[in-house]
KOLRO-865598 format. One line per field, with one value per residue (C-alpha): residue number from 1; x, y, z. Coordinates in pm, whole numbers, always signed. Layout:
REM residues N
seq c(NUM  ...)
px c(X  ...)
py c(Y  ...)
pz c(Z  ...)
This chain:
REM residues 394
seq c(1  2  3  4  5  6  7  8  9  10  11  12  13  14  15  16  17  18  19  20  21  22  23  24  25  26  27  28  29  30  31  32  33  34  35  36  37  38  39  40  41  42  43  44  45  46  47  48  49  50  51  52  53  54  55  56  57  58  59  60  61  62  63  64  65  66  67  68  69  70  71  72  73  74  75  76  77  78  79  80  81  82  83  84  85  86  87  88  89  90  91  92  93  94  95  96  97  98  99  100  101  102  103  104  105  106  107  108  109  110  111  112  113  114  115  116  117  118  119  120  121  122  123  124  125  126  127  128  129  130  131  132  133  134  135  136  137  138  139  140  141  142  143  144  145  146  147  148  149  150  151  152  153  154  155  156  157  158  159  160  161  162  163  164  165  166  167  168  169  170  171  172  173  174  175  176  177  178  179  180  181  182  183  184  185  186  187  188  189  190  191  192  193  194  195  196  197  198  199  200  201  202  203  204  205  206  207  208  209  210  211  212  213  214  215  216  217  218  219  220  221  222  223  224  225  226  227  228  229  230  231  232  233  234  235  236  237  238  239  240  241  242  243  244  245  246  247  248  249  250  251  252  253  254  255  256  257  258  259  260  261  262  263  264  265  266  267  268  269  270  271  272  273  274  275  276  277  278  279  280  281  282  283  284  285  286  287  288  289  290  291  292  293  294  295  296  297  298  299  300  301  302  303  304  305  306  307  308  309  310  311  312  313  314  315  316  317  318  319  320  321  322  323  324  325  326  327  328  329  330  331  332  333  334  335  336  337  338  339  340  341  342  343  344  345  346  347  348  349  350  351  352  353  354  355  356  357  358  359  360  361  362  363  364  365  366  367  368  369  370  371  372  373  374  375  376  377  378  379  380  381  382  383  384  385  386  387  388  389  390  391  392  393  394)
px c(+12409  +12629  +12967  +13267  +13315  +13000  +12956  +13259  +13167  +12814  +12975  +13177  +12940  +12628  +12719  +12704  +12379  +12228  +12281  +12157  +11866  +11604  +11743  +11736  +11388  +11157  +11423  +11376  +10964  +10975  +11191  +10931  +10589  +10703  +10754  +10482  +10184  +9985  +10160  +10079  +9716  +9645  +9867  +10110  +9890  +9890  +9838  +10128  +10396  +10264  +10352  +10663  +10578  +10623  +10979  +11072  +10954  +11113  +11447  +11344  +11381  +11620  +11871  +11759  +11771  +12138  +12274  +12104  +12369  +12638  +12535  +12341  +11967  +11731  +11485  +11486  +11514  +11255  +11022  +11080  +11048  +10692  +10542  +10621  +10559  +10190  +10121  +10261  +10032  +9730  +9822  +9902  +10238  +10431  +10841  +10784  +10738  +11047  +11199  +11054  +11167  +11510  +11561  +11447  +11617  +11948  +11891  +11829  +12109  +12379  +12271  +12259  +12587  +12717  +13131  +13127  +12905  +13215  +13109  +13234  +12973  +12681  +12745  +12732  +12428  +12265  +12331  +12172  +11844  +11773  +11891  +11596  +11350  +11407  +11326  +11018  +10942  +10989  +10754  +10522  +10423  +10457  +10150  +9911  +9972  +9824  +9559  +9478  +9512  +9774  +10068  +9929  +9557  +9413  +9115  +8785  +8436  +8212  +7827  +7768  +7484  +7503  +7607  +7609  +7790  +8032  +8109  +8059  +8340  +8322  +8106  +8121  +8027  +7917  +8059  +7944  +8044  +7880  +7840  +7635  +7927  +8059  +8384  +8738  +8805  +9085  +9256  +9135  +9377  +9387  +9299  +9180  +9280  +8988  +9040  +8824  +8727  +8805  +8654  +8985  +8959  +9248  +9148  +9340  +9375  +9383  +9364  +9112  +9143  +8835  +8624  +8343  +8397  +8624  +8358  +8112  +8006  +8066  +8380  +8290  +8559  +8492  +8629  +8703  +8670  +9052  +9207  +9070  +8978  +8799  +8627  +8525  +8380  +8162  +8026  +7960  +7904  +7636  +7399  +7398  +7722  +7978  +8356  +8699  +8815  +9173  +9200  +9277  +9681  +9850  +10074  +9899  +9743  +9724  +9944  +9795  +9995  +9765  +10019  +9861  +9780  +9797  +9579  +9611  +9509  +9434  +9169  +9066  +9351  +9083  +8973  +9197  +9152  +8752  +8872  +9040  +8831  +8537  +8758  +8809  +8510  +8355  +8609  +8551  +8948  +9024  +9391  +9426  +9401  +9486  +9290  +9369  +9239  +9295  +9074  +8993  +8667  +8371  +8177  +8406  +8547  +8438  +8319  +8316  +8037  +8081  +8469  +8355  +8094  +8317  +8587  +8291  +8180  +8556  +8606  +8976  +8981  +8912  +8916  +9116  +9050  +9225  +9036  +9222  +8916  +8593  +8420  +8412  +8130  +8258  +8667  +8841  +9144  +8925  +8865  +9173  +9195  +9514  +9744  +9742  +10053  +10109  +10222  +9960  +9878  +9961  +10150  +10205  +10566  +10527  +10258  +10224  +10094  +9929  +9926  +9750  +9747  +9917  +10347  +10369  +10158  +10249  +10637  +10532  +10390  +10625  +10918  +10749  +10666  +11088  +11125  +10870  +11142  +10903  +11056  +11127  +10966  +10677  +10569  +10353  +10195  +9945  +9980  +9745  +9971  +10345  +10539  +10861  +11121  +11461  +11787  +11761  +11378  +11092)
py c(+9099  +9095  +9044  +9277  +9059  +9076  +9481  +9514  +9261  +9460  +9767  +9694  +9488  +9720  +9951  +9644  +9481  +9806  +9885  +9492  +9528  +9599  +9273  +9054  +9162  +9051  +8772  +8664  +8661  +8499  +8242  +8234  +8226  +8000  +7742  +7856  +8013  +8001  +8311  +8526  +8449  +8428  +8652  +8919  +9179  +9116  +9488  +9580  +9291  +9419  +9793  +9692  +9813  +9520  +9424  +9773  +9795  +9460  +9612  +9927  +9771  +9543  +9802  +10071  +9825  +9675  +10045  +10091  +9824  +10031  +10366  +10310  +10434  +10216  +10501  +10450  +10119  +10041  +10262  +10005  +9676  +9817  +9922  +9572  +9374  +9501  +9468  +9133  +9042  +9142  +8902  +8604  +8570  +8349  +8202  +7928  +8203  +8399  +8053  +8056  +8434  +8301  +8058  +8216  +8561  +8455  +8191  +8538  +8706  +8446  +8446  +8820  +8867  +8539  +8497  +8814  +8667  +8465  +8241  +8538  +8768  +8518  +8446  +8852  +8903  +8552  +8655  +9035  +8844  +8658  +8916  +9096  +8812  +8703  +9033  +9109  +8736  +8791  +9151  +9003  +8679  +8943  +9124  +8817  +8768  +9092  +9019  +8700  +8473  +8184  +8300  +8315  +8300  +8595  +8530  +8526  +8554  +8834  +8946  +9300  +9446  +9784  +9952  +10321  +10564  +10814  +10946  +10851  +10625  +10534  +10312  +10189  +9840  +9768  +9432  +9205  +8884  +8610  +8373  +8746  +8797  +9142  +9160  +9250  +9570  +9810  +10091  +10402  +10445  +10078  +9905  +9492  +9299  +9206  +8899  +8836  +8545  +8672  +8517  +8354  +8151  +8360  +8540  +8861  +9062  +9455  +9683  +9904  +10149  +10133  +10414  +10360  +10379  +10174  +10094  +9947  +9508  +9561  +9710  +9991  +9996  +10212  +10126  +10359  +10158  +10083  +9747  +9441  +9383  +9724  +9651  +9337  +9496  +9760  +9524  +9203  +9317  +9395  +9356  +8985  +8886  +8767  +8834  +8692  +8900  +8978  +9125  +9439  +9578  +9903  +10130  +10462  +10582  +10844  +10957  +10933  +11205  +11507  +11657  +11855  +11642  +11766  +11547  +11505  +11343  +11305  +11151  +10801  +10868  +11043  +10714  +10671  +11007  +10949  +10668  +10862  +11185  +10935  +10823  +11187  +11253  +11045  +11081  +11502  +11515  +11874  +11886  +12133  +11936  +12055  +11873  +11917  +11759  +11774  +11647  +11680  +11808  +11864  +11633  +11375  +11404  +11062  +11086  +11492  +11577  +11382  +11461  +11842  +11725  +11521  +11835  +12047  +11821  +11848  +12215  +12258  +12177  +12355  +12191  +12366  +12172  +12213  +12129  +12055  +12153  +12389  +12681  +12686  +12878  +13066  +13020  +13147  +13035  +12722  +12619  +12675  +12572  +12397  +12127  +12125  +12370  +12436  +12785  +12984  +12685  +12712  +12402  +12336  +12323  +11972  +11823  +11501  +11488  +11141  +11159  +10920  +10977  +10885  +10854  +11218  +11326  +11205  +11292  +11686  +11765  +11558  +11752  +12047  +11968  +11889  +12223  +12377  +12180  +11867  +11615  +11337  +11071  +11293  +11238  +10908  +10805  +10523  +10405  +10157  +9910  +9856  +10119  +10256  +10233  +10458  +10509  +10814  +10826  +10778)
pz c(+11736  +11424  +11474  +11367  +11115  +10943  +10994  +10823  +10513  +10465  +10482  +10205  +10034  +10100  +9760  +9542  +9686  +9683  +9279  +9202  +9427  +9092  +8934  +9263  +9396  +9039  +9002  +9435  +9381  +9029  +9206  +9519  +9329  +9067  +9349  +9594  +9363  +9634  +9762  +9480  +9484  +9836  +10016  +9825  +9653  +9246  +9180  +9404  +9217  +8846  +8944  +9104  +9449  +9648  +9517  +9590  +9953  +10044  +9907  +10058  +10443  +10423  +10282  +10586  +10813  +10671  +10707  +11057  +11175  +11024  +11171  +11467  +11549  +11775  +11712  +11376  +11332  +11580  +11355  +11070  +11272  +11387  +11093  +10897  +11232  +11242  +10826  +10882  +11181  +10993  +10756  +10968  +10872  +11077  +11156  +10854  +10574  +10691  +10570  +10215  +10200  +10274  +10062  +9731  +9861  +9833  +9579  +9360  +9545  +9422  +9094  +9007  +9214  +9073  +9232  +9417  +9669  +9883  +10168  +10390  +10213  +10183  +10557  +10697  +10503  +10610  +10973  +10845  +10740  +11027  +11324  +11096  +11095  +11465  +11572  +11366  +11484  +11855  +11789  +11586  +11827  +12092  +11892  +11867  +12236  +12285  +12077  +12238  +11888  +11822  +11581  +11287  +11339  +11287  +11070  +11125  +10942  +10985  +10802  +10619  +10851  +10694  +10342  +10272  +10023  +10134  +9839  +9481  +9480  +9843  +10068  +10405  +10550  +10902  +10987  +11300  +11476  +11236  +11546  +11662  +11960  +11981  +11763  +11915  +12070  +11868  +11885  +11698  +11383  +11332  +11023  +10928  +10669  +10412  +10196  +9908  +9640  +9297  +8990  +8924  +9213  +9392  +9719  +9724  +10081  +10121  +10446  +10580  +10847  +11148  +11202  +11402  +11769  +12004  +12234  +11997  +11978  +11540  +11280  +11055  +10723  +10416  +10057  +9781  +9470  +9327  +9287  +9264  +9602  +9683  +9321  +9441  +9746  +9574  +9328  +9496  +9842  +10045  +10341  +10465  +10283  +10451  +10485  +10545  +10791  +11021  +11416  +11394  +11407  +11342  +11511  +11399  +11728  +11976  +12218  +12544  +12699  +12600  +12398  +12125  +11807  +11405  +11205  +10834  +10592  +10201  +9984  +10153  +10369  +10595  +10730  +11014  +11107  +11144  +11371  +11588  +11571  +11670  +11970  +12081  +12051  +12287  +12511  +12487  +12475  +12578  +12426  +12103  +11809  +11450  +11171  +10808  +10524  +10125  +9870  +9474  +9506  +9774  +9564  +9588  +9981  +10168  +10474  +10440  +10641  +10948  +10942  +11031  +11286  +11486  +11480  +11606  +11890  +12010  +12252  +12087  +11778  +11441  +11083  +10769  +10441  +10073  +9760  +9393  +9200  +9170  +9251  +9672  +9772  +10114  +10071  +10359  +10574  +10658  +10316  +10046  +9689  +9586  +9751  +10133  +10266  +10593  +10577  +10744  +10987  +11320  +11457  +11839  +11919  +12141  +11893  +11769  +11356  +11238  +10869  +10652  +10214  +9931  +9926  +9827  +10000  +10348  +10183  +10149  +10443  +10662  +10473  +10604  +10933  +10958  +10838  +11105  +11325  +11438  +11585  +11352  +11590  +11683  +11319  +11278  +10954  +10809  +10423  +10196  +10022  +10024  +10251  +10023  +10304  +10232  +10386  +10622  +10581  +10778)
């Protein structure tokens, strides 16, 4: 715990560190990768650092999680500590990179501060990084204990038995044991880390949700072809390769209390919700369950066809989808042009939503599912690449 001491110095001090959080975040990872370039190539996402991303969602949580010490919410700040704890797992992150972090972090901090940052400041916000780090420390090892791996040893090579398209832009891989033993059991809505040699000679990591079935001995990922690392995939891929793999993490499954679910999703964002559709499935889960999806075209909707089929195999569920563009032969309440709204869609007053898409995306429709007066904490979400964390958001 902090002490009063220290509250009181980052409550005054918060304003400040706040504004000068654009300068120290580029100025903290120059710092970092200039020392350790290892880091840029083989762990933090290239793409993510050039738009900026990264630097943001690192200022992002520490600032939520600075003010969640000044105005209390375990809720809330138990949200945060999850989400990073599992991206960090799947990554293999362990207690001696919090140190690098450190160091560099407030080597940045003094010098865009400069004399404002007093021994009494630089010591409440010291203590403020590492209550931070020693919890998502303790959760984290907590994780790989669950998972049955040392700290930090997540990886793991597996072989390409299977490539298909999806859509135009989309392709899934079947992935098996490379020793031919079954591969680790996960939870539906969970994701892997892929990383991947680039011509460079860096090996560059991204996450993809699983969506074949829990019960099954091999992984099923699919890749829509952005970024380096999904490019790499689609064009130097294929059956009999083989891949540098993580065990799966994520926190984006279901509840098991049979309280009715709204699925939603955007885009590739529809891959953890073929995870879990495929897991209620099988399981003939009787509970209602909402499922929405939005998409720029028919022609280019991933996975389009078997996202209906699983809906249909389920006896409560029905499937409303939104497309950006063309002509939709058969429109009705079922199939809408435009952005996906949820005015016209029924929502369960006890349900929970999993929502999966882009920022704004998953920013609109959990706006209006606070309006339809959802629970905040019945709202749980999955993104691709870094997670924008704000004050008062989730």
């Amino acid at each position: 715990m902090l002490s009063e001491p220290h509250l009181k110095t980052i409550e005054a001090t918060l304003p400040a560190v706040g504004a000068a959080i654009p300068e120290i975040t580029p100025n903290f990872y120059g710092r970092m990768f200039a020392a350790h370039p290892d880091l840029l190539d083989n762990l933090f996402n290239r793409t993510h650092q050039k738009t900026g991303a990264q630097p943001q969602a690192l200022a992002g949580s520490i600032a939520a999680y600075a003010q969640l010490q000044l105005v209390p919410d375990r809720a809330r700040q138990q949200f945060i500590l999850d989400r990073i704890a599992h991206k960090h797992t799947s990554l293999g992150i362990t207690r001696d990179q919090y140190q690098i972090v450190h160091k560099y972090l407030f080597e940045a901090i003094v010098e865009v501060l400069g004399e404002a940052v007093t021994p009494e400041v630089a010591e409440a916000w010291d203590a403020l990084y590492w209550q931070m780090a020693d919890a998502l420390i303790e959760e984290e090892n907590e994780l790989y204990k669950q998972a049955g791996v040392v700290p930090g040893d997540v990886w793991r090579d597996v072989v390409v038995t299977g490539r298909q398209y999806q859509s135009p832009d989309t392709i899934s891989l079947t992935l098996a044991g490379a020793d031919g033993s079954p591969l680790p059991s996960f939870h539906a809505g969970q994701y892997i880390s892929v990383q991947v040699p680039l011509a460079d000679g860096a090996h560059q990591i991204r996450q993809y949700s699983l969506t074949g079935g829990t019960d099954r001995p091999d992984w099923q990922i699919s890749i829509k072809n952005v970024g380096e690392v999904s490019g790499f995939l689609h064009e130097q891929v294929f059956e009999g390769d083989t891949l540098h793999v993580s065990t799966p993490f994520g926190d984006l499954v279901v509840p098991d209390d049979g309280t009715p679910l709204l699925i939603a999703s955007a885009g590739i964002g529809c891959t953890p919700a073929i995870g879990v559709l495929t897991a209620l499935a099988a399981q003939q889960d009787s509970r209602p369950i909402t499922v929405l999806h939005a998409d720029r075209s028919r022609a280019s909707q991933p996975h389009r066809g078997q996202l209906a089929a699983l809906v249909g195999q389920l006896p409560n569920a029905q499937l409303t989808q939104w497309y950006e563009e063309g002509y939709v032969p058969g429109a009705s309440e079922q199939v809408r042009t435009g952005y996906m709204s949820l005015e016209g869609v029924a929502v369960h007053d006890d349900s929970h939503a999993l929502l999966c898409g882009p920022a704004e995306f998953l920013s609109s429709i959990r706006t209006q599912l606070l309006e339809r007066g959802m629970p905040e904490n019945n709202i749980h979400y999955e993104t691709f690449g870094p997670e924008l964390v704000r004050v008062g958001a989730a």
